[in-house]
ZAMARGU-4260 file (C-alpha; in steps of 0.2 Angstrom, whole numbers, plus 5000, padded with zeros to 4 digits):
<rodrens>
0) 4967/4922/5084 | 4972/4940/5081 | 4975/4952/5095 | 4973/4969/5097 | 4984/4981/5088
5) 4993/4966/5082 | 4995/4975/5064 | 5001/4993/5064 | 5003/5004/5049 | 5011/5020/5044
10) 5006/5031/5025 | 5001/5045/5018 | 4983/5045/5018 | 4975/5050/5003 | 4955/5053/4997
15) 4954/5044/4981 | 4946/5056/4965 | 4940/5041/4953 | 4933/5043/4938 | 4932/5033/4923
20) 4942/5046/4908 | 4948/5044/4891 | 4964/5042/4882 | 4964/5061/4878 | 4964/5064/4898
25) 4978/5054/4902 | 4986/5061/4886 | 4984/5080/4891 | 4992/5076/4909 | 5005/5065/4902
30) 4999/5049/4911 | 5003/5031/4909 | 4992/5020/4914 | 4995/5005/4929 | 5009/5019/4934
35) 5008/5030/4951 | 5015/5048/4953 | 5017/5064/4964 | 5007/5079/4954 | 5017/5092/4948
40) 5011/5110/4944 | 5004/5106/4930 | 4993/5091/4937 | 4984/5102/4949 | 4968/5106/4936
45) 4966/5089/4934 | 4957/5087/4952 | 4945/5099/4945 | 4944/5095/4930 | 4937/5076/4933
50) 4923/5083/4947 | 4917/5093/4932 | 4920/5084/4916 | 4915/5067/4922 | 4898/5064/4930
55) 4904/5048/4937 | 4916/5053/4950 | 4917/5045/4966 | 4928/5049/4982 | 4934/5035/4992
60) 4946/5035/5007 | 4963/5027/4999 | 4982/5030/5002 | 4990/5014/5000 | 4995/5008/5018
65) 4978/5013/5023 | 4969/5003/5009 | 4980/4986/5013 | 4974/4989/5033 | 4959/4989/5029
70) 4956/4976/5020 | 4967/4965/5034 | 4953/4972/5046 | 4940/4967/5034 | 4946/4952/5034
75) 4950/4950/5051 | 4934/4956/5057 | 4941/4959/5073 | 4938/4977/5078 | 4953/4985/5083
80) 4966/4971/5076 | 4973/4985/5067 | 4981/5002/5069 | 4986/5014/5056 | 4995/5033/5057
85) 4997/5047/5045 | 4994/5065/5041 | 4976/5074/5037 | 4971/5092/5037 | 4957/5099/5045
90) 4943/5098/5035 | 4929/5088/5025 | 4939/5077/5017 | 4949/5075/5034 | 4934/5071/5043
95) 4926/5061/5032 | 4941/5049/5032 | 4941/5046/5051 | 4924/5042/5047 | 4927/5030/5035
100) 4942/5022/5045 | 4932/5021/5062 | 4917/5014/5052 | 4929/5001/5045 | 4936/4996/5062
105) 4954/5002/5061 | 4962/5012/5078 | 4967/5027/5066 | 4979/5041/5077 | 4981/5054/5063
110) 4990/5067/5066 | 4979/5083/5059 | 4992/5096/5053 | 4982/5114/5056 | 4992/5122/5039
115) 4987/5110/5022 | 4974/5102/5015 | 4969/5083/5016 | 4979/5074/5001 | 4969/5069/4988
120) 4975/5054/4973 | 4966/5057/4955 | 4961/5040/4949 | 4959/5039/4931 | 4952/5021/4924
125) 4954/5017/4907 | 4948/5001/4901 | 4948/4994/4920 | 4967/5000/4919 | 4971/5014/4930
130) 4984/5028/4932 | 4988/5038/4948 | 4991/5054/4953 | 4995/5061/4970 | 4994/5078/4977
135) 5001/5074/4996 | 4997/5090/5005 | 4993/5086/5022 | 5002/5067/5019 | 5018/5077/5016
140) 5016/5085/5033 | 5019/5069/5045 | 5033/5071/5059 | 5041/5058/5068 | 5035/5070/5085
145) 5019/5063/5083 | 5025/5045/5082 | 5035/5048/5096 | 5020/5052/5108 | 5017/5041/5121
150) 4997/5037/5115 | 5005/5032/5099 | 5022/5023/5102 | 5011/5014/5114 | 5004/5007/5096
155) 5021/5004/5089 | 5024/4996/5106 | 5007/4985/5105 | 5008/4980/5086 | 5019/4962/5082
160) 5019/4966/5063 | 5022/4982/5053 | 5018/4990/5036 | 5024/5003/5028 | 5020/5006/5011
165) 5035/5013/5001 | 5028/5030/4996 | 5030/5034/5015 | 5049/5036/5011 | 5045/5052/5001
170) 5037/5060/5017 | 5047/5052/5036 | 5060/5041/5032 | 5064/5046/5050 | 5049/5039/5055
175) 5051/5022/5048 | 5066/5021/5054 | 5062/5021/5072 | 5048/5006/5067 | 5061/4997/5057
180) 5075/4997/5073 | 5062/4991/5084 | 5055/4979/5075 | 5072/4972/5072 | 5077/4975/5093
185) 5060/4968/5097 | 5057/4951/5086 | 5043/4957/5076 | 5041/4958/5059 | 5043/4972/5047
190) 5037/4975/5030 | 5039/4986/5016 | 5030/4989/4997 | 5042/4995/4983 | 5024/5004/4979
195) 5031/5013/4962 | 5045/5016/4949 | 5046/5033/4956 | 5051/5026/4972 | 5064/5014/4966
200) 5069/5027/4955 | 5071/5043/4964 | 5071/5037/4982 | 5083/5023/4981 | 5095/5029/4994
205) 5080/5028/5008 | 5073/5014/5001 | 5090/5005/5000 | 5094/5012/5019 | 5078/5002/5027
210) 5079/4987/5016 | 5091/4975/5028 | 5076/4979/5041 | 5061/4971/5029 | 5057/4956/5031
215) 5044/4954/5018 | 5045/4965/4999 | 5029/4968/4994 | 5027/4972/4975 | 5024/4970/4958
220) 5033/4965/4942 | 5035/4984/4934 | 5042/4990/4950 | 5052/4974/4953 | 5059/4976/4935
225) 5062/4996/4941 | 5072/4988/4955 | 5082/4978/4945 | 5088/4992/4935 | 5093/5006/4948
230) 5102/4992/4956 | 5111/4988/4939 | 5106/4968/4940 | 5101/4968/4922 | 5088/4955/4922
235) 5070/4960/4918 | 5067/4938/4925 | 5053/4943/4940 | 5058/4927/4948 | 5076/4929/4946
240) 5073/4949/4952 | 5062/4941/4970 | 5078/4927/4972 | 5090/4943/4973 | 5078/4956/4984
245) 5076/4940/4998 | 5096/4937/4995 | 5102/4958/5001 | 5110/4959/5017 | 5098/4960/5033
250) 5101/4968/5049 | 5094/4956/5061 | 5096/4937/5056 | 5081/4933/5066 | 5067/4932/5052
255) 5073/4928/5033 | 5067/4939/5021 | 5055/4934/5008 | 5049/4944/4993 | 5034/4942/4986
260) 5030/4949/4969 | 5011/4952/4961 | 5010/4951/4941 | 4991/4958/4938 | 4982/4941/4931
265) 5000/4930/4930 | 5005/4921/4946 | 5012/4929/4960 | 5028/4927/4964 | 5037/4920/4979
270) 5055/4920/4984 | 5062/4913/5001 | 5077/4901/5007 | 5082/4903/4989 | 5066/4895/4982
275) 5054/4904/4970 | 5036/4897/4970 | 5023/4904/4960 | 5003/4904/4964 | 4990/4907/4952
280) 4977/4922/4953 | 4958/4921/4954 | 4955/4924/4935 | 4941/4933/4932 | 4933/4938/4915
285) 4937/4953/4908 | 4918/4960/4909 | 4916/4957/4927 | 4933/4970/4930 | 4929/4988/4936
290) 4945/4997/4939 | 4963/4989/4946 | 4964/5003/4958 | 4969/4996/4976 | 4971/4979/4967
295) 4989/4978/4977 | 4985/4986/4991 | 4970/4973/4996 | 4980/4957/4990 | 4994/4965/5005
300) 4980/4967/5015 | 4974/4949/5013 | 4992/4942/5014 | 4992/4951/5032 | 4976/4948/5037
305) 4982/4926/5036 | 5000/4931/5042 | 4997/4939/5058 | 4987/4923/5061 | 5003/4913/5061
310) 4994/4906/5044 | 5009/4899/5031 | 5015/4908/5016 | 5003/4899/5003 | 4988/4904/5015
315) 4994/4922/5013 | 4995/4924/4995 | 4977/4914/4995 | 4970/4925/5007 | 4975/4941/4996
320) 4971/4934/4979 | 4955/4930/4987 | 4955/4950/4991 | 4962/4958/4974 | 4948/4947/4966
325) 4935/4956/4976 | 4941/4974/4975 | 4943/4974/4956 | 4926/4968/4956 | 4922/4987/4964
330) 4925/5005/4960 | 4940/5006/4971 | 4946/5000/4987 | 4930/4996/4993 | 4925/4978/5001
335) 4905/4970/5006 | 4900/4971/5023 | 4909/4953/5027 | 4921/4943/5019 | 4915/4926/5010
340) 4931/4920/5013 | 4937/4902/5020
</rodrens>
């Protein structure tokens, strides 16, 4: 059974903009599709833009750490197993997201920065594929001072299990820092999401600073394949790239590390004690897809919702192919009232 606060996370919460668009969209703002980005200059029409060239626009708390907790509470259906922090403005979109989280059942302390606006993530689906892109505002705004309050280490002190998604290195790499050592001092578990090519790419040294303190890599083949590169392995074999991420030094020798890759509708890929297994998806016929969007996010949120269970590995991945399947099912990360897992 899980406890309170077992599960704490960390991100840049974001309001989701989706919209189904066309190829010419994604053409104009130079998008590829089942990539993620940070908006530039000229991004910022976009956001407009969709509210008023698309009539089926919908806005939907997201954020990537937000979306995988969750779905753990989701699945959980515990209230209060979970926890989550990050930055919002004070605003609509701000309190529509408390809303949203509360309603869903997560122990949100957001920090609510007085300056910039609640971030915002256009979603554009084309042909159920989707293509992100981020204008961080108020996520960007997160200090560790906030994490450092007593009302909210008290979470980080409460929690057994962190999750950070990767994009958080762009905003407080001090932040996960503190997590990551006391996770590592403290016997819990620590876990991280290469989250995008952008990340492995341009954030490398942060990433490659916290990665002895993960003890599960979350992620999928194009960003595996990304990691691969910037680290000069030169393999594109996903299995062969998971063997190599659970293989990097660690800084406590407490947990092993164990690296588990998604591949959209391929198996998913896990590497631990230098074994790969693979597990198959849900399949699921290509009518029946909405839109991919939080597709990862929920099967980590599934994974988490067996692991902090003490459920094994091949439970995990179950649990949050089970998940996936649902939310791609749905116009984004959205769930039913209960889970109709077992």
């Amino acid at each position: 059974m899980a406890s309170e606060g077992i599960l704490l996370g960390m991100g840049n919460p974001l309001l989701d903009i989706s919209s189904v668009v066309d190829d010419e969209f994604l053409q104009k703002y130079d998008l590829k599709l089942n990539n993620a980005i940070l908006a530039e200059e000229k991004h910022l029409p976009m956001y407009d833009e969709m509210a008023k060239k698309y009539n089926n626009v919908e806005y939907i708390a997201g954020g990537a750490t937000q979306n995988s907790i969750r779905v753990a509470q989701w699945m959980l259906q515990i209230p209060g197993a979970t926890s989550y922090m990050g930055c919002i403005g004070k605003d609509k979109f701000g309190d529509e997201m408390k809303k949203n989280s509360k309603l869903a059942g997560v122990n949100v302390h957001y920090y609510e920065d007085e300056s910039a606006p609640t971030g915002t993530c256009a979603v554009c689906v084309v042909g159920g594929e989707r293509s992100l892109v981020a204008n961080l505002s108020a996520a960007n705004c997160y200090k560790s001072e906030h994490l450092k309050r007593p009302e909210n280490w008290a979470l980080v002190e409460k929690a057994k299990y962190f999750y950070i998604a990767g994009f958080f290195l762009t905003v407080s790499p001090d932040s996960i820092q503190l997590v990551a050592e006391h996770a590592a001092a403290n016997d819990k578990i620590f876990m991280m999401n290469l989250s995008a090519p952008f990340i492995c790419e341009f954030f490398k040294d942060a990433q490659d600073k916290v990665l002895p303190y993960m003890d599960f890599v979350f992620g999928n083949e194009t960003e595996a394949r990304t990691f691969s590169k910037v680290h000069g392995w030169e393999t594109d074999n996903v299995e062969e790239i998971a063997l190599k991420i659970s293989r990097l030094p660690k800084a406590s020798g407490t947990h092993k590390r164990i690296t588990v890759i998604t591949q959209g509708a391929d198996p998913v890929v896990v590497a631990e004690d230098g074994k790969v297994k693979k597990f198959p998806v849900i399949r699921l016929p290509k009518e029946k897809l909405v839109d991919t969007n939080g597709a990862g996010d929920a099967f980590v949120g599934g994974f988490l919702s067996q692991l902090v269970q003490e459920k094994s590995i091949e439970d995990s991945v179950r649990a949050g192919c089970y998940a996936a399947n649902v939310i791609i099912q749905r116009s984004g990360c959205t769930f039913p009232e209960k889970p109709d897992y077992n």
